[in-house]
C-alpha positions as CSV (number, residue, x, y, z in Angstrom):
1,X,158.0,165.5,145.0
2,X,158.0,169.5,146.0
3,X,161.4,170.9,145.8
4,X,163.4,172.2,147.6
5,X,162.8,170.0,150.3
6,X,162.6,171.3,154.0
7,X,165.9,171.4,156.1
8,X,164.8,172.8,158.7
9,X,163.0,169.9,161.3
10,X,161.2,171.6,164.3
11,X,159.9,169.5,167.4
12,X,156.9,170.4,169.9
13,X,157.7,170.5,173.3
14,X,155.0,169.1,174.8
15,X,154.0,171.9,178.3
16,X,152.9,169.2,180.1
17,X,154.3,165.7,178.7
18,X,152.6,163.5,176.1
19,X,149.4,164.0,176.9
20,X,146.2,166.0,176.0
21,X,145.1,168.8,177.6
22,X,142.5,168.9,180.0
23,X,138.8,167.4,179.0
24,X,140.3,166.3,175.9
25,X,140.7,162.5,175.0
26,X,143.6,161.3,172.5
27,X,142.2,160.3,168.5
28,X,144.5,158.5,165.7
29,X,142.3,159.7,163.6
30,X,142.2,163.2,161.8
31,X,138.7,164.2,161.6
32,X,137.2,166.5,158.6
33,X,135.0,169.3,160.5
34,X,134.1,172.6,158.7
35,X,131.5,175.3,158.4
36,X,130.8,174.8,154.7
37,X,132.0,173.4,151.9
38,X,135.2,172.4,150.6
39,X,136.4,175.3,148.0
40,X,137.9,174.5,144.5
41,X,141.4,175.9,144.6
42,X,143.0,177.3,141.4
43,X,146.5,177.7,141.9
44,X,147.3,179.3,138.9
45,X,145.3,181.9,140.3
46,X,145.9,181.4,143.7
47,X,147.2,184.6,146.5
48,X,148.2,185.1,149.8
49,X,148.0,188.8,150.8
50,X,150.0,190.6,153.4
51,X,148.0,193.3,154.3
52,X,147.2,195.6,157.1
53,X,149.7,197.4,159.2
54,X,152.6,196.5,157.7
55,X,155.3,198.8,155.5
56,X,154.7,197.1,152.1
57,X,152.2,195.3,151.5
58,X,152.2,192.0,149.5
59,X,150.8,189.0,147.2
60,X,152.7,185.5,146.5
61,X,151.8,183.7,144.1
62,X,152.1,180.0,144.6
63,X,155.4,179.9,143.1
64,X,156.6,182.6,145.1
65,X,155.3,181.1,148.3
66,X,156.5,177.4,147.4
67,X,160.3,179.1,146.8
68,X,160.5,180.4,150.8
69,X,162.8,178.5,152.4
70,X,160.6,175.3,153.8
71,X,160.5,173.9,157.6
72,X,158.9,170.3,159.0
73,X,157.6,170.5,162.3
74,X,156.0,167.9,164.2
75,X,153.5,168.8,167.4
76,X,150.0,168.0,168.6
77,X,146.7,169.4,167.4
78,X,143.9,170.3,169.8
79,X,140.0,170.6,168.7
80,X,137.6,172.3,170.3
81,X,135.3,169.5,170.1
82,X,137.7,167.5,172.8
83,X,139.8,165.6,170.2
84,X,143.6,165.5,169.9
85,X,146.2,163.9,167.8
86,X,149.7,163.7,168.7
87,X,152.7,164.2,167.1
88,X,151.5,165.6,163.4
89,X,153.9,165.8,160.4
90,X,153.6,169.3,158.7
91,X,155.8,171.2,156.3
92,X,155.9,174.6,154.8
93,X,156.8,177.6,155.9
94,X,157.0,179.6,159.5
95,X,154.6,182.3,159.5
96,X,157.1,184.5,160.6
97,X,159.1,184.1,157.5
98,X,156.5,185.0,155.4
99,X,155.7,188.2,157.2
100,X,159.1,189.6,156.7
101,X,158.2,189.7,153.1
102,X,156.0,192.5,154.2
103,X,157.8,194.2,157.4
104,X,155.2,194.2,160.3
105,X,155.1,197.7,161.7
106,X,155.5,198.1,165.4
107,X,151.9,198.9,166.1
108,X,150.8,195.8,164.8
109,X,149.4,193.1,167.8
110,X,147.0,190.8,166.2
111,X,146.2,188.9,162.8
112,X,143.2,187.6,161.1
113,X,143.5,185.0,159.0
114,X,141.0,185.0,155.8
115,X,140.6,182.2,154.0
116,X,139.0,181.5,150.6
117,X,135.2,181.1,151.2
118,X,135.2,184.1,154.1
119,X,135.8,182.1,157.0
120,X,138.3,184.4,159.6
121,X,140.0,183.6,162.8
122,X,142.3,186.3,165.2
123,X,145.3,185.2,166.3
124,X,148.0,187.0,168.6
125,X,150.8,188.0,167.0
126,X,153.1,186.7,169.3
127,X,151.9,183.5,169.0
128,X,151.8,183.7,165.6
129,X,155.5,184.3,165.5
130,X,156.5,180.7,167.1
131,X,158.9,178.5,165.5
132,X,156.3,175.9,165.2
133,X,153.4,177.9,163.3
134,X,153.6,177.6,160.2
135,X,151.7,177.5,156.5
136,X,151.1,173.8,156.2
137,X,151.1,172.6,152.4
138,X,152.1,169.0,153.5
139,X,150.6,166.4,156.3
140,X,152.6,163.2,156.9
141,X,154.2,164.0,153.7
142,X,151.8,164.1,151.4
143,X,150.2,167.5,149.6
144,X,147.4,168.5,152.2
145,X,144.1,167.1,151.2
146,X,141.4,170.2,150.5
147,X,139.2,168.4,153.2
148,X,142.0,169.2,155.4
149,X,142.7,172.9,154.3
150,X,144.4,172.4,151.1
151,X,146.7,174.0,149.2
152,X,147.3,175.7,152.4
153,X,146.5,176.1,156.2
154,X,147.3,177.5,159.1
155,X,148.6,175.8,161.9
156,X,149.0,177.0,165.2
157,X,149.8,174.3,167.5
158,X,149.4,176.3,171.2
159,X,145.8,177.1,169.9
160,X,142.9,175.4,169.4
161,X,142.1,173.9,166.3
162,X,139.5,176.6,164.9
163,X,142.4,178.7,165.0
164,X,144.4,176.8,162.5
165,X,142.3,178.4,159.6
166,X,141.8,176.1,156.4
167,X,142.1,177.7,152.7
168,X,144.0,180.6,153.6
169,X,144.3,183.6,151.5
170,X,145.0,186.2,153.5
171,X,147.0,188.0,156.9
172,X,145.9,190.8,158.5
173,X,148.1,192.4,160.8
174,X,146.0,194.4,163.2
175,X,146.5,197.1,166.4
176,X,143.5,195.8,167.9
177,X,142.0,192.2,169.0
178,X,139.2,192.6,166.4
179,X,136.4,188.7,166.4
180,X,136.9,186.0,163.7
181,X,134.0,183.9,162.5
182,X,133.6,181.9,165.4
183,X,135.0,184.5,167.8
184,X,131.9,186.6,167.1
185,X,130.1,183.6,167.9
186,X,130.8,182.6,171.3
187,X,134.6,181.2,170.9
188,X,137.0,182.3,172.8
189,X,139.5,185.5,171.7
190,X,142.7,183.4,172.5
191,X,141.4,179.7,172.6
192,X,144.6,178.0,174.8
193,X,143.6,174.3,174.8
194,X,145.9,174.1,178.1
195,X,143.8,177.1,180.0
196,X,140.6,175.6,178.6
197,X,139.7,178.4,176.7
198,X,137.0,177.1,174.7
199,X,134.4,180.1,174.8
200,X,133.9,183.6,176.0
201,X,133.0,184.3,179.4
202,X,129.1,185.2,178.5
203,X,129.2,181.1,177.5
204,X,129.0,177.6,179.9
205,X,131.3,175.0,179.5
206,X,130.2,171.6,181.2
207,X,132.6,168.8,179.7
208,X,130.1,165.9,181.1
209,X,127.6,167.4,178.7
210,X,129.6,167.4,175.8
211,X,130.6,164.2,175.5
């Protein structure tokens, strides 16, 4: 069992009570979707960087990132593809204490998230600094699964799932809202599951023909 072991319990509020948001339908199942394969994850050689506009950059080594001080949170998860699970068991740490590492300069609005294999996502920085994102390395208390993201995702429960990058490697703080991988594809910029934001405005959404 990982030590030291989180103190630090954090609970969703749920915006509108226990329930999905709109067009969505409730799963208890956790389903594996990806663009590509899983990666192969040495963590003896494993980094995240801190990079971008920020006053020192920075690298953690697994060690260094598994000795920050740790937080479970429980809250929902949202996909894109109209699925939703409530009430998910993570721990890690909160994005937000792992960016003090690196002091985030005032400038600074946005982050991409790289992950190993190239994949990218933006993400606001204010919702970024939440008390419930955090840098999952544990779901329902086991070590996350690589089909799930493992050693290490994102999760950023106010966002739709493609935000919650998998195999993450990397923050980039940014002055400008800049397209991840899927961004530059048609998804939506901020992707609120609550507002629907699902893709960008030059993109249809008709629920009846997804399902």
């Amino acid at each position: 069992m990982r030590e030291p072991r989180p103190t630090k319990p954090i609970r969703q509020q749920h915006p509108r009570k226990a329930e999905a948001p709109p067009n969505q339908f409730l799963s208890e199942k956790f389903p594996v979707l990806t663009f590509g394969g899983t990666p192969r994850i040495d963590l003896s050689t494993w980094r995240l960087r801190l990079f971008g506009l920020v006053e020192k950059e920075a690298e953690l080594t697994w060690a260094q990132f598994s000795a920050l001080p740790r937080v479970a949170v429980t809250a929902d998860f949202h996909c894109v593809t109209q699925w939703s699970r409530l009430d998910n068991a993570w721990e890690g740490v909160q994005v937000r204490e792992v960016l003090k590492l690196a002091r985030v300069k005032p400038e600074a609005k946005y982050v991409m998230a790289h992950s190993i294999g190239g994949y990218t996502t933006n993400i606001d920085l204010e919702a970024l600094l939440e008390e419930n994102v955090l840098l999952a390395d544990t779901q329902e208390g086991k070590p996350l699964e690589p089909d799930h993201g493992g050693p290490l995702r994102l999760v950023v429960p106010a966002r739709y799932g493609w935000k919650s990058a998998k195999w993450v490697n990397g923050l980039e703080l940014m002055g400008k809202d800049t397209p991840g991988f899927w961004e530059l594809r048609g998804y939506h910029m901020k992707g609120d599951p609550w507002e629907e934001q699902r893709f960008s405005q030059r993109f249809s959404w008709d629920p009846d023909e997804a399902l």
